[in-house]
C-alpha positions in Angstrom: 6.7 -5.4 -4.1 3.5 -4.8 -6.3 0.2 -4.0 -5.2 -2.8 -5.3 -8.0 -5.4 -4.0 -6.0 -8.7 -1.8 -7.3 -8.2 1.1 -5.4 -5.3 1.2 -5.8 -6.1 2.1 -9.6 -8.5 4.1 -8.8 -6.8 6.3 -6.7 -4.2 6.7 -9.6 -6.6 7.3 -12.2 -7.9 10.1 -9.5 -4.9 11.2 -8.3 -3.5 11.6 -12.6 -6.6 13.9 -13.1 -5.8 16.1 -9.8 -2.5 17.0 -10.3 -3.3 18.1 -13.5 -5.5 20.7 -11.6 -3.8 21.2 -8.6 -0.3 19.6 -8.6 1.0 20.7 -4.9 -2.5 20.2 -3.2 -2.2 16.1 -4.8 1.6 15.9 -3.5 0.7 17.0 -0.1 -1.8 14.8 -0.3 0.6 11.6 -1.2 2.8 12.4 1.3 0.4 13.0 4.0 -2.2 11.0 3.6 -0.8 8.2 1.7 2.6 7.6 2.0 2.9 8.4 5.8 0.5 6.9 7.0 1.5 3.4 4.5 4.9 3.3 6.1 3.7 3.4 9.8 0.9 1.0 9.0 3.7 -1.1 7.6 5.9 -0.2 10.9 3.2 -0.8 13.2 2.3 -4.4 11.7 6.1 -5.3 10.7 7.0 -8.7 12.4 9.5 -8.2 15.1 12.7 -10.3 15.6 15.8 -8.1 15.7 14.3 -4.9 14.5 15.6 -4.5 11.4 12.9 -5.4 9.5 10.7 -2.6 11.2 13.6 0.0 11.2 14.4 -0.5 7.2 10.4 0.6 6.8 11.0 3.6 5.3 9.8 6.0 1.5 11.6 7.6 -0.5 10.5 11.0 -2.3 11.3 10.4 -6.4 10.2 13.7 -7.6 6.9 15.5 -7.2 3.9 12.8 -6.9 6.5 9.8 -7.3 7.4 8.0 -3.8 8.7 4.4 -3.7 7.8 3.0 -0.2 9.0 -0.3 1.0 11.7 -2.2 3.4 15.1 -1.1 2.1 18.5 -2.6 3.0 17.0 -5.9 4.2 17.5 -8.8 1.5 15.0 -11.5 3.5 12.2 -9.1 3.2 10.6 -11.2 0.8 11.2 -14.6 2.4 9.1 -13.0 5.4 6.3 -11.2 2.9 6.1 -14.2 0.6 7.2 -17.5 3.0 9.3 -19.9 2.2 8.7 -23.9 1.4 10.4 -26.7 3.5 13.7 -26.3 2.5 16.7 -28.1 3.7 19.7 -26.1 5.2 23.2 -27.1 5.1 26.6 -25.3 6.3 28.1 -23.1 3.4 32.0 -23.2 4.7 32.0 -25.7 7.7 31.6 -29.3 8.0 28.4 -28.7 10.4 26.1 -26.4 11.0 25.5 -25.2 14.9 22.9 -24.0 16.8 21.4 -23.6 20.5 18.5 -26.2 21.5 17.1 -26.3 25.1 20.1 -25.3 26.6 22.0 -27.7 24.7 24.7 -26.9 21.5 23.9 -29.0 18.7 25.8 -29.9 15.8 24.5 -31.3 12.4 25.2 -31.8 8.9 22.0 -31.1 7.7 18.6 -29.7 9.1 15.3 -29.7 7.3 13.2 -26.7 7.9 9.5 -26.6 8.0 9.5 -23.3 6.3 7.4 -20.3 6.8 4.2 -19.1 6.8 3.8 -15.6 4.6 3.0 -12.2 6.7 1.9 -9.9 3.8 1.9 -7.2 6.6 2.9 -4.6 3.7 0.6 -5.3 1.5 -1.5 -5.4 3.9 -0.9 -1.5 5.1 -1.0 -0.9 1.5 -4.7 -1.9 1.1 -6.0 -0.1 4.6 -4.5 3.2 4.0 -5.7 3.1 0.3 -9.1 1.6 1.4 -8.9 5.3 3.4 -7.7 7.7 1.2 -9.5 7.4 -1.6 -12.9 9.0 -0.5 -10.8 11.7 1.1 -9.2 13.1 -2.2 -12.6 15.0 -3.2 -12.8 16.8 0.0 -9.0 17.8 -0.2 -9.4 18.8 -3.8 -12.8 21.0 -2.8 -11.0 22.2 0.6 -7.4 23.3 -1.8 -10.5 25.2 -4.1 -12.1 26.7 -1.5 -8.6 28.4 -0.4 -7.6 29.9 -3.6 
């Protein structure tokens, strides 16, 4: 999933200049004040039906400044990000589809679904914990300075 958002650019313009100074103090920084904190934003406001959604919340490290954070594993990830339309359902290798309602089995050929409202709960944790690291990076950068 993309993220077109300002600070977003911002930060990576930033973040581009930094690790040309100070490459580990800008990867620490990713991890811990970026990444982290994105994935239990994302944990934190992850819709909650089984679990899986919430448990496939997870980053992965790519190489020094490159993570990929996201829902991995889960294919309806964007059906629940995005919504869905009204959309009919039909069975795929019965005659009749069959679920539970008040109690009571039902069986049908068809059912139309009202479809779903989006939950951009990602994107979401994407924009707060940018929102909040970008006027920290200065003071990490002066603080990584003042050490050496």
């Amino acid at each position: 999933m993309e993220v077109e958002y300002s600070a977003m650019l911002q930060l990576s313009k930033r973040l581009e200049l930094a690790a040309k100074i100070a490459p580990d103090t800008v990867d620490r920084f990713l991890e811990e004040q970026i990444v982290k904190p994105m994935v239990q934003e994302m944990v934190d406001d992850a819709p909650v039906d089984s679990g899986a959604l919430r448990d496939s919340l997870r980053y992965i490290k790519n190489g020094r400044n490159k993570y990929t954070v996201g829902s991995f594993g889960i294919s309806y990830v964007k059906f629940v990000t995005e919504g869905t339309a009204p959309h009919e359902i039909r069975p795929k290798d019965k005659s009749a589809l069959s679920f539970m309602s008040g109690g009571t089995r039902v069986f049908a050929a068809k059912v139309n679904h009202p479809g779903t409202k989006a939950n951009p709960f990602m994107t979401d944790a994407k924009k707060t914990v940018l929102d909040k690291a970008l006027p920290r990076l200065a003071g990490v950068m002066m603080e990584d300075f003042k050490e050496k």
